[in-house]
Jmol script that loads the backbone (N, CA, C; Angstrom):
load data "model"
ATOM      1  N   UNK A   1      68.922-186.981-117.619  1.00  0.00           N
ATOM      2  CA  UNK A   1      68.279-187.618-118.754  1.00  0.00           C
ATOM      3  C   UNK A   1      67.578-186.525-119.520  1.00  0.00           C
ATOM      4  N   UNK A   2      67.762-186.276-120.761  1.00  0.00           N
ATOM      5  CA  UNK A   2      67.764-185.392-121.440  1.00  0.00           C
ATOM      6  C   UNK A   2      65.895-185.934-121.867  1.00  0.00           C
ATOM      7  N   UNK A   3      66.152-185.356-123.140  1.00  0.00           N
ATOM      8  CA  UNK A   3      64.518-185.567-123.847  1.00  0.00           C
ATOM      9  C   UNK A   3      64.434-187.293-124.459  1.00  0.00           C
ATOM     10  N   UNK A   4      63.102-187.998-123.831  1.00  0.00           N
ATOM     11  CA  UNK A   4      63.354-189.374-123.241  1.00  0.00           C
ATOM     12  C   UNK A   4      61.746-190.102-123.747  1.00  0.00           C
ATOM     13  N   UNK A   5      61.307-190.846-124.343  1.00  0.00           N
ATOM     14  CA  UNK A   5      60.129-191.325-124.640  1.00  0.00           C
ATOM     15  C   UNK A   5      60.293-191.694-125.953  1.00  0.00           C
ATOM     16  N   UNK A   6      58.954-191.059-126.740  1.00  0.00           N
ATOM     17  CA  UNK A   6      58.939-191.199-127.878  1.00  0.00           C
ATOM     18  C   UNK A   6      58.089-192.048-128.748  1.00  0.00           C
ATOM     19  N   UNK A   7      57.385-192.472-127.261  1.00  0.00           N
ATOM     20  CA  UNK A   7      56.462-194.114-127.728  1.00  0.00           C
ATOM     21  C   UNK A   7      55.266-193.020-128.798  1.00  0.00           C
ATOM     22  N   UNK A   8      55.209-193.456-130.082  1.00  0.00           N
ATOM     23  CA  UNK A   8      53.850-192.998-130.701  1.00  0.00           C
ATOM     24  C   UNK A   8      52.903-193.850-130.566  1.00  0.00           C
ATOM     25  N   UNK A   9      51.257-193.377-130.056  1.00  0.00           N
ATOM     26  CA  UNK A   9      50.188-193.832-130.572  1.00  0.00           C
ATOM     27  C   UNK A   9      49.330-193.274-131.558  1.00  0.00           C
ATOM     28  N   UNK A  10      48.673-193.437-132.494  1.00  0.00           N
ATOM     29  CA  UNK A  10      48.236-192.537-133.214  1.00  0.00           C
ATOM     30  C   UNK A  10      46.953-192.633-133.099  1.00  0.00           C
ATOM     31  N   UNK A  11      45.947-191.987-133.191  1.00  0.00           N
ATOM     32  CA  UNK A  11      44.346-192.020-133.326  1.00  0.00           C
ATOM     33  C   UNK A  11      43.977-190.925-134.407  1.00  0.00           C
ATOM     34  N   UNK A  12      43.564-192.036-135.509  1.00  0.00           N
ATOM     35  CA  UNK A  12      44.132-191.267-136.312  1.00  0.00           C
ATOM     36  C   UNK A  12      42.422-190.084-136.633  1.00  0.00           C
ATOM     37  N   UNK A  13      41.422-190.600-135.746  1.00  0.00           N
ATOM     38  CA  UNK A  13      40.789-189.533-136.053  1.00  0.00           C
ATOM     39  C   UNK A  13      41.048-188.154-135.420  1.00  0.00           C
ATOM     40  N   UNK A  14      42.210-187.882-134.950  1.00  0.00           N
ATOM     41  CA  UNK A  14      42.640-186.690-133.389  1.00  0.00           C
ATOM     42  C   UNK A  14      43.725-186.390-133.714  1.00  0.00           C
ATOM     43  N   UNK A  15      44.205-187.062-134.788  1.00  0.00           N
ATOM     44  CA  UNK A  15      45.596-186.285-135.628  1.00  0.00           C
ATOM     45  C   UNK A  15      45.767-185.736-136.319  1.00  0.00           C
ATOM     46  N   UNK A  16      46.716-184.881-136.576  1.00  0.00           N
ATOM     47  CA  UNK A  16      46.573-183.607-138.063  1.00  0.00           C
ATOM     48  C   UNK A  16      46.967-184.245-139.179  1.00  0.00           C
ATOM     49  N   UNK A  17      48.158-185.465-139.314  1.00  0.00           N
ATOM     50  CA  UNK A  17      48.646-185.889-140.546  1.00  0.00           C
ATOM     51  C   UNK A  17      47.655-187.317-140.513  1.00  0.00           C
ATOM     52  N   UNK A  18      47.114-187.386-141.397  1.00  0.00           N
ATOM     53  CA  UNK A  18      46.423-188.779-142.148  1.00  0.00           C
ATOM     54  C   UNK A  18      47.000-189.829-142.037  1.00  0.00           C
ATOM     55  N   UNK A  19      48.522-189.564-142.932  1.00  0.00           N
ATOM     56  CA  UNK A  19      49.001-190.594-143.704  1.00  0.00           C
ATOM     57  C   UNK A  19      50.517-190.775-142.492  1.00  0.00           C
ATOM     58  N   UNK A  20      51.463-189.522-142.311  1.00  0.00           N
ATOM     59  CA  UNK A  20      52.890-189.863-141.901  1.00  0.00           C
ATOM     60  C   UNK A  20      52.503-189.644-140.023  1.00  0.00           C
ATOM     61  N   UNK A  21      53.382-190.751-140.044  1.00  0.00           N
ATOM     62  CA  UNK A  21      53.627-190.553-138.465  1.00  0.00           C
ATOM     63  C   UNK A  21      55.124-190.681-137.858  1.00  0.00           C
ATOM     64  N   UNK A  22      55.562-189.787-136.904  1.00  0.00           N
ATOM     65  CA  UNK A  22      56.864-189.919-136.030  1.00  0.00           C
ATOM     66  C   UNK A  22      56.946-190.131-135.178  1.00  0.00           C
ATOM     67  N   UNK A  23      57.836-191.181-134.621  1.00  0.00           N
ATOM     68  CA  UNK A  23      58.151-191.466-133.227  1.00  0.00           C
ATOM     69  C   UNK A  23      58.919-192.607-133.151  1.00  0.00           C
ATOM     70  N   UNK A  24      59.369-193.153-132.421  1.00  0.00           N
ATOM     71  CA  UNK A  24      60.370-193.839-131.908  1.00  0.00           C
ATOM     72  C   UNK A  24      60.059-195.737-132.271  1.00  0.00           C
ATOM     73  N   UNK A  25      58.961-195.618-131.146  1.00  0.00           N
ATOM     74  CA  UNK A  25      58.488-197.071-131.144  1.00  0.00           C
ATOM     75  C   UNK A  25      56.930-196.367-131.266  1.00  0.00           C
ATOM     76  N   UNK A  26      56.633-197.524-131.654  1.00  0.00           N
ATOM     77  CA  UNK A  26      55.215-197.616-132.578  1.00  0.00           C
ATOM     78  C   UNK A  26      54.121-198.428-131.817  1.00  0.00           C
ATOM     79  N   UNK A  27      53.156-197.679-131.331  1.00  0.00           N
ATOM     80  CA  UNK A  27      51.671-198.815-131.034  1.00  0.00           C
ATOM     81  C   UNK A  27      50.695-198.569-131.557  1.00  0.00           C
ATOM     82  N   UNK A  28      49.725-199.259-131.870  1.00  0.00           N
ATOM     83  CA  UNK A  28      48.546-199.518-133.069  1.00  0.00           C
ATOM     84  C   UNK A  28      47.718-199.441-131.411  1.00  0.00           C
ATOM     85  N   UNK A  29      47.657-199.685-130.480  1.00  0.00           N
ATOM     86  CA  UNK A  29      46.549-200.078-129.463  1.00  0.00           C
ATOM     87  C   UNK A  29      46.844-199.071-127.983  1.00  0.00           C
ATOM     88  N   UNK A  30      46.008-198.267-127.779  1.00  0.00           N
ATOM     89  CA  UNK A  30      46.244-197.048-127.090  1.00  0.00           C
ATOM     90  C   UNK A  30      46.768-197.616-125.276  1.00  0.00           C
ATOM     91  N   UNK A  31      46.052-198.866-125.239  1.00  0.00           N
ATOM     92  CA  UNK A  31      46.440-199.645-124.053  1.00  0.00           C
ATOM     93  C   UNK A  31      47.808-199.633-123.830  1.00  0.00           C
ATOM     94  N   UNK A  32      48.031-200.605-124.834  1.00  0.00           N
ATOM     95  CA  UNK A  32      50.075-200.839-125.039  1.00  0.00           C
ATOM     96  C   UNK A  32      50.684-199.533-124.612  1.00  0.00           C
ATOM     97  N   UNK A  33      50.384-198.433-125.308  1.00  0.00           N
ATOM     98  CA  UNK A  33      51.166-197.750-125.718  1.00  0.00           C
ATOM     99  C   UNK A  33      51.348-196.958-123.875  1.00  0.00           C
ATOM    100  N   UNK A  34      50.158-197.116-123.419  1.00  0.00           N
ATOM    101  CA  UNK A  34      50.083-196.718-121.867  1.00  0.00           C
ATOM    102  C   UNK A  34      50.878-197.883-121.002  1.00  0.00           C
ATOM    103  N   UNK A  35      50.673-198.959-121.696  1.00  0.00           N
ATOM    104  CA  UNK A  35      51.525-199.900-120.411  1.00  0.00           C
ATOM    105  C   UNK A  35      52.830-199.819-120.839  1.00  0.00           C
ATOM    106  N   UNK A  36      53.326-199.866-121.710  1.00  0.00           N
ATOM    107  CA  UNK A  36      54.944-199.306-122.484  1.00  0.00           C
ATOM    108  C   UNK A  36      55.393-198.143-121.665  1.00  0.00           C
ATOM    109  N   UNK A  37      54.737-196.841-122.053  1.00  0.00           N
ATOM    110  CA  UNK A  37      55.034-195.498-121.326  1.00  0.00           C
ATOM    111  C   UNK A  37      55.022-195.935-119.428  1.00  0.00           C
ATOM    112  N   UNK A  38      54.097-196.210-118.842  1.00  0.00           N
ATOM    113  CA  UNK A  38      54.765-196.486-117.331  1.00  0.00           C
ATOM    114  C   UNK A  38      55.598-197.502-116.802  1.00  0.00           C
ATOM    115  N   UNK A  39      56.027-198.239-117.997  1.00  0.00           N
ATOM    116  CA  UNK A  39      57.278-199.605-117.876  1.00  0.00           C
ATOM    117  C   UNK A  39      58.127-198.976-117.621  1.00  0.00           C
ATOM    118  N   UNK A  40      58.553-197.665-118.812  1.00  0.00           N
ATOM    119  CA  UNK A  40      59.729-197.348-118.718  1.00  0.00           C
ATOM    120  C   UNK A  40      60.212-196.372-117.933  1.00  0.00           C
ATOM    121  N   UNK A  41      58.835-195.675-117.249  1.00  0.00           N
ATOM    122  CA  UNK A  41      59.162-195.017-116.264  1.00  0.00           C
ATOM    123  C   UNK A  41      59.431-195.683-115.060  1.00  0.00           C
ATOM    124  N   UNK A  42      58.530-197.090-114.505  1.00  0.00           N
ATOM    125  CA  UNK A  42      59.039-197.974-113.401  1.00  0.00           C
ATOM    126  C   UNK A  42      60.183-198.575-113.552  1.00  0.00           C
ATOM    127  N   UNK A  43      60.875-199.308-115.127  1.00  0.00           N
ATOM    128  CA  UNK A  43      62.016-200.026-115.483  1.00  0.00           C
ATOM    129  C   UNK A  43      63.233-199.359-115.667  1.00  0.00           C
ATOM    130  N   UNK A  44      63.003-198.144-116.012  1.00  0.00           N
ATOM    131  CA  UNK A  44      64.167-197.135-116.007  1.00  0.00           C
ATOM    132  C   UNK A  44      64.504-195.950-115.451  1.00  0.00           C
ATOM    133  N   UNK A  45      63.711-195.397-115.557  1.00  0.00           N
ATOM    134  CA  UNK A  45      63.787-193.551-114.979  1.00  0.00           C
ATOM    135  C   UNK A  45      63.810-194.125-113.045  1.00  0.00           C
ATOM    136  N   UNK A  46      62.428-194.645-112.663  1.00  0.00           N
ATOM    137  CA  UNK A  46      63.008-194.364-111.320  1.00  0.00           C
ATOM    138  C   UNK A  46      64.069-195.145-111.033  1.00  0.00           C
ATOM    139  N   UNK A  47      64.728-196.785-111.201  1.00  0.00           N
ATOM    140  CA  UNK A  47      65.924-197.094-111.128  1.00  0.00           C
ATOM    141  C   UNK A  47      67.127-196.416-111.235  1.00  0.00           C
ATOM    142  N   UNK A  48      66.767-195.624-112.378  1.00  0.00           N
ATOM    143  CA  UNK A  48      68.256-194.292-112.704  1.00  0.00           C
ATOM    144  C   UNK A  48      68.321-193.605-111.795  1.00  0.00           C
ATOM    145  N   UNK A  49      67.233-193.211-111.252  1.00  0.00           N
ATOM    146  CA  UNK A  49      66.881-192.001-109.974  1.00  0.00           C
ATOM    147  C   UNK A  49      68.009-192.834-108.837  1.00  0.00           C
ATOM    148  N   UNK A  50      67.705-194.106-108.176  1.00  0.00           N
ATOM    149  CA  UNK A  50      68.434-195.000-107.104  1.00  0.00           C
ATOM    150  C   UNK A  50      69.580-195.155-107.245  1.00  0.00           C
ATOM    151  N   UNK A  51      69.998-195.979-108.488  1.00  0.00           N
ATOM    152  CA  UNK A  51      71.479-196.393-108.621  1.00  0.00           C
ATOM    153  C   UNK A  51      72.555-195.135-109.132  1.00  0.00           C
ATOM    154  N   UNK A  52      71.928-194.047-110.127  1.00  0.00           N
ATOM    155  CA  UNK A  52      72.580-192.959-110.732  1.00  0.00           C
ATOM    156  C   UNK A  52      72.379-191.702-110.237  1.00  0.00           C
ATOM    157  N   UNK A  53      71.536-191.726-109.354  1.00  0.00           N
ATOM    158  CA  UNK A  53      71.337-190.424-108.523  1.00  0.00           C
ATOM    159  C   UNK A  53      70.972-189.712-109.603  1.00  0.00           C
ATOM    160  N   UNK A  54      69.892-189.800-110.522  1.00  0.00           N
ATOM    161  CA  UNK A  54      69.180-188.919-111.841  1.00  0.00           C
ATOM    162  C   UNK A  54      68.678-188.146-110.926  1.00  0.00           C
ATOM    163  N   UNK A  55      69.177-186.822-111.910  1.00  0.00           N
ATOM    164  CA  UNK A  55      68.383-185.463-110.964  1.00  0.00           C
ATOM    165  C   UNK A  55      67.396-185.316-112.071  1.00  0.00           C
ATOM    166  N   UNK A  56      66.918-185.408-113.088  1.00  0.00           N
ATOM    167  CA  UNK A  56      66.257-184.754-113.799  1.00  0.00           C
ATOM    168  C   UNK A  56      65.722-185.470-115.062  1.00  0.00           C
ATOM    169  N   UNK A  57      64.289-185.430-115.703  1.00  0.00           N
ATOM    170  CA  UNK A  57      64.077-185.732-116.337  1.00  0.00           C
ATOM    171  C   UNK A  57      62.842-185.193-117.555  1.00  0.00           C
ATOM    172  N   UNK A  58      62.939-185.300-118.609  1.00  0.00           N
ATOM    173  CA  UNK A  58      62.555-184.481-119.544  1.00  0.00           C
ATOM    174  C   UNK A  58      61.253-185.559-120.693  1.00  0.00           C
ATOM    175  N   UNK A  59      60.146-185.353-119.891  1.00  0.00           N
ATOM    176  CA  UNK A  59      59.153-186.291-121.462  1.00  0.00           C
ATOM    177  C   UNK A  59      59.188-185.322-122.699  1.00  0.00           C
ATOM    178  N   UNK A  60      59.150-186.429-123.950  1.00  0.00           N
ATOM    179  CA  UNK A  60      59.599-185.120-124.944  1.00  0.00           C
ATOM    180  C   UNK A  60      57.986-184.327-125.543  1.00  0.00           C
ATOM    181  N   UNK A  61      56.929-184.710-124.928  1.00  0.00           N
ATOM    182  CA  UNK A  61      55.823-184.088-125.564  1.00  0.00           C
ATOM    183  C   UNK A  61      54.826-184.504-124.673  1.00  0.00           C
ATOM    184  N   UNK A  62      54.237-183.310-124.385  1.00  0.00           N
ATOM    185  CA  UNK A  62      53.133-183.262-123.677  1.00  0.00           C
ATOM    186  C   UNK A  62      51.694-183.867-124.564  1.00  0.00           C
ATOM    187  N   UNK A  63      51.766-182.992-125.780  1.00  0.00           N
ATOM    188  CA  UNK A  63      50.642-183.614-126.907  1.00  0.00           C
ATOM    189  C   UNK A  63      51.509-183.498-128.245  1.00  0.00           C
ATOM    190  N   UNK A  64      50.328-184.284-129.502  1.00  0.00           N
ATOM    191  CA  UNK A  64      50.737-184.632-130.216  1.00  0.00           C
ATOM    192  C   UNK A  64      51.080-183.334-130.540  1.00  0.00           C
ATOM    193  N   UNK A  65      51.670-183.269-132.162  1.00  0.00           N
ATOM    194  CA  UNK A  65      52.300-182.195-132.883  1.00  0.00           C
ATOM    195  C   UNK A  65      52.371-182.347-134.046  1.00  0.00           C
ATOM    196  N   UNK A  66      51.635-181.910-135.464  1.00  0.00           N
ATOM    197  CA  UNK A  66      51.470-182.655-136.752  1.00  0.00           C
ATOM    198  C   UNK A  66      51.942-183.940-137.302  1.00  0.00           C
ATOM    199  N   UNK A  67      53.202-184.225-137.523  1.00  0.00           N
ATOM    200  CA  UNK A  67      52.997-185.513-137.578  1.00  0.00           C
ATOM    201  C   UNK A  67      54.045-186.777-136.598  1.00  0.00           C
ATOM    202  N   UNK A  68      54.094-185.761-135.474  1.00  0.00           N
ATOM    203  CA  UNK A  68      53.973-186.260-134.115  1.00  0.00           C
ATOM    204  C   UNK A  68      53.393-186.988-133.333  1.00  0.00           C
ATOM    205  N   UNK A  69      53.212-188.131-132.930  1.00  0.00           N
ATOM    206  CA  UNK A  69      51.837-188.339-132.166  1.00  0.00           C
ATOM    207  C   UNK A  69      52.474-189.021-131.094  1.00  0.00           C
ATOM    208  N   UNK A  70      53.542-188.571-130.293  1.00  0.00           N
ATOM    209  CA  UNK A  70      54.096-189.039-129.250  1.00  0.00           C
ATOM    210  C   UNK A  70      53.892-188.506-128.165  1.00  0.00           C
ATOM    211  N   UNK A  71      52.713-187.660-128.082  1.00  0.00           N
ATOM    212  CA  UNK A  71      51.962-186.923-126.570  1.00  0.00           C
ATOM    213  C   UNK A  71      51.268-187.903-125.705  1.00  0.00           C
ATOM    214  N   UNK A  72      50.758-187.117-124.665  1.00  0.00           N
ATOM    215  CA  UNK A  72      49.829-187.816-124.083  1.00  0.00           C
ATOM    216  C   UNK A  72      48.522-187.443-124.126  1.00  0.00           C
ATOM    217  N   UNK A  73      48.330-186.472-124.964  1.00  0.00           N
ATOM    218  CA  UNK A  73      47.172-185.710-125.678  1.00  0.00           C
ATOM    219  C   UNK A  73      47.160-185.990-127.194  1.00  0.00           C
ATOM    220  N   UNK A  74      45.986-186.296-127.656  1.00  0.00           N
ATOM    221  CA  UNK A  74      45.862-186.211-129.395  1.00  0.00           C
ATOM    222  C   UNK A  74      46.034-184.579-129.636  1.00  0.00           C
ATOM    223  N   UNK A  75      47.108-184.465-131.033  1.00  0.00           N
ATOM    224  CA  UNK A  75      46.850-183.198-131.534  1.00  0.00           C
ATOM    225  C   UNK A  75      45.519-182.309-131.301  1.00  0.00           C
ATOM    226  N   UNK A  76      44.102-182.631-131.416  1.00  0.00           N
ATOM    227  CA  UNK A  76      43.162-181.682-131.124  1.00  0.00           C
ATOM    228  C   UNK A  76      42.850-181.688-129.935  1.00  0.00           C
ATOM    229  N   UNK A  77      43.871-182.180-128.642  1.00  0.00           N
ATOM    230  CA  UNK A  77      43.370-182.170-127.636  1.00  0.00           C
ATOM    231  C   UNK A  77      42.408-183.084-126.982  1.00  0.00           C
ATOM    232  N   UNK A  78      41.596-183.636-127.477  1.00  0.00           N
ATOM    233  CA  UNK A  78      40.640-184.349-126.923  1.00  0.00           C
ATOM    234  C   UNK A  78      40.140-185.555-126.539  1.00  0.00           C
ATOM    235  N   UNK A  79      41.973-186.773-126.808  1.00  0.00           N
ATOM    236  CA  UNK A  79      41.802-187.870-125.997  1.00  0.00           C
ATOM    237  C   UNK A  79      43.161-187.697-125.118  1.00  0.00           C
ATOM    238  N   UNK A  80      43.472-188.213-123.895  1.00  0.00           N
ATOM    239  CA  UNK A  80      44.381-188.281-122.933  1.00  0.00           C
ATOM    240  C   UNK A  80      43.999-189.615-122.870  1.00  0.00           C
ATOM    241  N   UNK A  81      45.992-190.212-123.326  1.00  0.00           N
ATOM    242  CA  UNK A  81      46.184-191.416-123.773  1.00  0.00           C
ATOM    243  C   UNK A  81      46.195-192.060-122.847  1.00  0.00           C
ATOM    244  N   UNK A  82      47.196-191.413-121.127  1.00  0.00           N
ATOM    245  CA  UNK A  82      47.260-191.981-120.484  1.00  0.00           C
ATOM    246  C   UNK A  82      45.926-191.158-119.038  1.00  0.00           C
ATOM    247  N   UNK A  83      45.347-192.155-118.583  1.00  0.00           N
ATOM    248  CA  UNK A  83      44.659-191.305-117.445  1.00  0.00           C
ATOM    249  C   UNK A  83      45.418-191.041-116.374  1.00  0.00           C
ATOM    250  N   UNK A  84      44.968-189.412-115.520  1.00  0.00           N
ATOM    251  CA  UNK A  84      45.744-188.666-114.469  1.00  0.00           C
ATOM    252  C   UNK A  84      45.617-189.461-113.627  1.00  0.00           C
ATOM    253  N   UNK A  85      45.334-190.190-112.958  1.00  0.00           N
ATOM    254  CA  UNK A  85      45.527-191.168-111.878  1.00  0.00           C
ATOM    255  C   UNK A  85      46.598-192.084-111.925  1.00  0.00           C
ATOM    256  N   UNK A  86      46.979-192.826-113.598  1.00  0.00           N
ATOM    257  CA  UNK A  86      48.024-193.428-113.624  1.00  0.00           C
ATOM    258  C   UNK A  86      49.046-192.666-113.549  1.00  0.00           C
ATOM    259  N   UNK A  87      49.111-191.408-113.884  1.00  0.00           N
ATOM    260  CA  UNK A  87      50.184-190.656-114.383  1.00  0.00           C
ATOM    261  C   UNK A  87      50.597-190.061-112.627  1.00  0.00           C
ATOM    262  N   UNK A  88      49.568-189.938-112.324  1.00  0.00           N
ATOM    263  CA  UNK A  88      49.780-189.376-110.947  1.00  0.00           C
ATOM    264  C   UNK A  88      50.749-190.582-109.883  1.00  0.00           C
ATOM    265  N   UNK A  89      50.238-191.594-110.184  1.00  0.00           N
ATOM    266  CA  UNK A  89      50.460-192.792-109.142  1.00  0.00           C
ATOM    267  C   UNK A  89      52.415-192.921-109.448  1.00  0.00           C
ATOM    268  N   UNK A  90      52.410-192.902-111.214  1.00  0.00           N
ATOM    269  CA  UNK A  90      53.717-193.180-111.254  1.00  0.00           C
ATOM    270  C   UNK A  90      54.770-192.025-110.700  1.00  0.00           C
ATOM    271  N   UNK A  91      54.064-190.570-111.182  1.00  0.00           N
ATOM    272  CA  UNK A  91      54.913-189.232-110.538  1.00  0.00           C
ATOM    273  C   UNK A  91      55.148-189.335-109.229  1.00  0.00           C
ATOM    274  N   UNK A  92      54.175-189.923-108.404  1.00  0.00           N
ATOM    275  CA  UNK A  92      54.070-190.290-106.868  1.00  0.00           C
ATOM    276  C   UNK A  92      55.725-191.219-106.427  1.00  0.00           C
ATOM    277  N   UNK A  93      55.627-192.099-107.476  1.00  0.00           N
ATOM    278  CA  UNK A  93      56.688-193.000-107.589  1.00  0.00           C
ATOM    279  C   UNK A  93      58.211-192.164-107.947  1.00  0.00           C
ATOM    280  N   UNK A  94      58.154-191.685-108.667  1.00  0.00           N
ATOM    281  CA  UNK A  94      59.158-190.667-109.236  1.00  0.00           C
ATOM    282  C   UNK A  94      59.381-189.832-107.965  1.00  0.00           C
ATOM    283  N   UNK A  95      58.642-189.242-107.494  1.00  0.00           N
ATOM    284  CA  UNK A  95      59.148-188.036-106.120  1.00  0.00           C
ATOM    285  C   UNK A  95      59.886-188.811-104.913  1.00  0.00           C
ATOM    286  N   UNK A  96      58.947-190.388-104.872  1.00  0.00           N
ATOM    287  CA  UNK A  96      59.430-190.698-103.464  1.00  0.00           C
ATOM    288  C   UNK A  96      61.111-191.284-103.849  1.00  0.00           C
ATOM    289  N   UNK A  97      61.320-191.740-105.191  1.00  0.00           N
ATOM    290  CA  UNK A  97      62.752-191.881-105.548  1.00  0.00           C
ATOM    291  C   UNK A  97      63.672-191.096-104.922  1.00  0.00           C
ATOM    292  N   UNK A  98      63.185-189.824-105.822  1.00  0.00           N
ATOM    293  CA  UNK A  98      64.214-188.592-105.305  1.00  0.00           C
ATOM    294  C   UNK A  98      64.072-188.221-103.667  1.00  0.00           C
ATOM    295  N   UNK A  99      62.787-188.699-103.495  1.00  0.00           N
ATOM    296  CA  UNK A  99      63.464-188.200-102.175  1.00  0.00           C
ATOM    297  C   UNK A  99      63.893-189.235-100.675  1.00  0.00           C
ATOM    298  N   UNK A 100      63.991-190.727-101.479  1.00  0.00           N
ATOM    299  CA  UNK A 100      65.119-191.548-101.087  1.00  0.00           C
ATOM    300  C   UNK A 100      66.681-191.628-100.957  1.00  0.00           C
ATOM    301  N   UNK A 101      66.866-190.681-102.114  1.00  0.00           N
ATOM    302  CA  UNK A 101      68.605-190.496-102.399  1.00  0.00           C
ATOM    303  C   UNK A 101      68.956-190.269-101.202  1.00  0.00           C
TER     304      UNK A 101
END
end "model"
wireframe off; spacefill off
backbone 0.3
color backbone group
């Protein structure tokens, strides 16, 4: 699985562009946009891991990027959309996949 996400949230006081934003699917509410992002890692990525034997997988942005806002960091760094505990719990989920195969 190549480069895979894409969910934008924007805040727009932590973003560089004002007005334009890019990304895939769109959330107005920073919650959503966190329960969206570990859906599709529980609904898809680790399933792909079981049934497709996925070796590999690629989030396409760590933080935002001008008029990007599909990170898990705001462009200036200073909100983390999703917290390391969730992110941790699901990676937790992701390893024990792979190392079910």
């Amino acid at each position: 699985l190549s480069e895979f996400g894409g969910y934008s949230s924007k805040i727009k006081e932590h973003s560089f562009n004002k007005t334009k934003t890019y990304g895939y699917k769109f959330f107005s509410d920073n919650e959503e946009f966190k329960k969206a992002l570990l859906k599709l890692y529980y609904d898809e990525v680790i399933p792909a891991i079981k049934k497709h034997s996925l070796c590999a997988t690629v989030l396409t942005q760590v933080s935002d990027v001008e008029d990007e806002t599909n990170g898990l960091l705001t462009y200036d760094r200073q909100i983390l959309k999703v917290e390391p505990n969730e992110m941790q719990k699901m990676a937790n989920a992701v390893y024990e996949a792979y190392n079910n195969i």
